[in-house]
N, C-alpha and C positions, 0 to 999 in steps of 0.2 A: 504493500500500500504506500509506501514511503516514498516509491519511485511513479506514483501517479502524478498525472500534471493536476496543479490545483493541490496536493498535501498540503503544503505547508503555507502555504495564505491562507487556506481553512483553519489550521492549525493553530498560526498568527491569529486569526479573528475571531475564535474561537476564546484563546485566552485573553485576546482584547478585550471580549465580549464579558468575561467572567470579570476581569480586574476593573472594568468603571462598574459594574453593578455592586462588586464589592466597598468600591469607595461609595458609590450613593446609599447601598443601604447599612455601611456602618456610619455615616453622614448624619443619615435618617435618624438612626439609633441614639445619637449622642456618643457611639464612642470612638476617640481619637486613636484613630491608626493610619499608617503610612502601608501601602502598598507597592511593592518592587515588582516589577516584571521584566523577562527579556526572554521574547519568546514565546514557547509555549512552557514556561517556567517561572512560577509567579509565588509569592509569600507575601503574610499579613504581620505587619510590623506594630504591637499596639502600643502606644508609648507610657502608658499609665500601669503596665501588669497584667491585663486585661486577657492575656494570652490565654493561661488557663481555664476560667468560666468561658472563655467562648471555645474550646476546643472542646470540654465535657460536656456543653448543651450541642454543639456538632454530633459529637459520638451520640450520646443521648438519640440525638433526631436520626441517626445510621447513615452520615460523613465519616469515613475516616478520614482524620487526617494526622500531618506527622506528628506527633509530641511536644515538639518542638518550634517556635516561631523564625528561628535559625535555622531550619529545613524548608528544601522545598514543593512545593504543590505540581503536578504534573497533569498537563492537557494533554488528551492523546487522541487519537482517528476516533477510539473508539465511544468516546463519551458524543451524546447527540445534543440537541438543544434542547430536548426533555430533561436529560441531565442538567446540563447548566441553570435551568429553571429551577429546577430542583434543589440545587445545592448552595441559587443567591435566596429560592426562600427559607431553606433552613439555616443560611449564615444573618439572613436581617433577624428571624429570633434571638441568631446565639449573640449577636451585637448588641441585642437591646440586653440579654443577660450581662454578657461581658458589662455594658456600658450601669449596669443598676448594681453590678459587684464592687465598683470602684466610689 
């Protein structure tokens, strides 16, 4: 799949797609984090602690993600736009948790 025309601009827009909805709905939420992307490789930076309530209300809602906010998150062919819906409305919950634990 990797050598199809069109992988990796889907790939790209893909995690485009995912890191402004993560900045608008931890925005939404009140809580302050910086998101880094490059690529289809992307992490959520929360500058207040925030990391842990929002990674146990993730797993909680059945995200996994890494452990850590110093790891990264990976887009790949195989997640759809169902996916991605999926996992910006279980990150605005884990935001507004993250952002009510602080």
């Amino acid at each position: 799949r990797l050598l199809d025309a069109g992988t990796y601009e889907r790939l790209e827009s893909a995690a485009g797609r995912l890191e402004e909805g993560l900045v608008s709905a931890a925005a939404a939420a009140g809580a302050s984090v910086r998101v880094s992307r490059i690529g289809s490789l992307l992490t959520v930076f929360f500058e207040e602690g925030g990391y842990p309530p929002f990674f146990h209300a993730m797993l909680e809602a059945g995200c996994m993600l890494p452990p850590s906010q110093n790891e990264a998150w990976f887009v790949s062919t195989a997640h759809t736009d169902a996916d991605l819906d999926l996992t910006l409305r279980m990150a605005s919950e884990a935001f507004a948790v993250a952002a009510g634990a602080n």
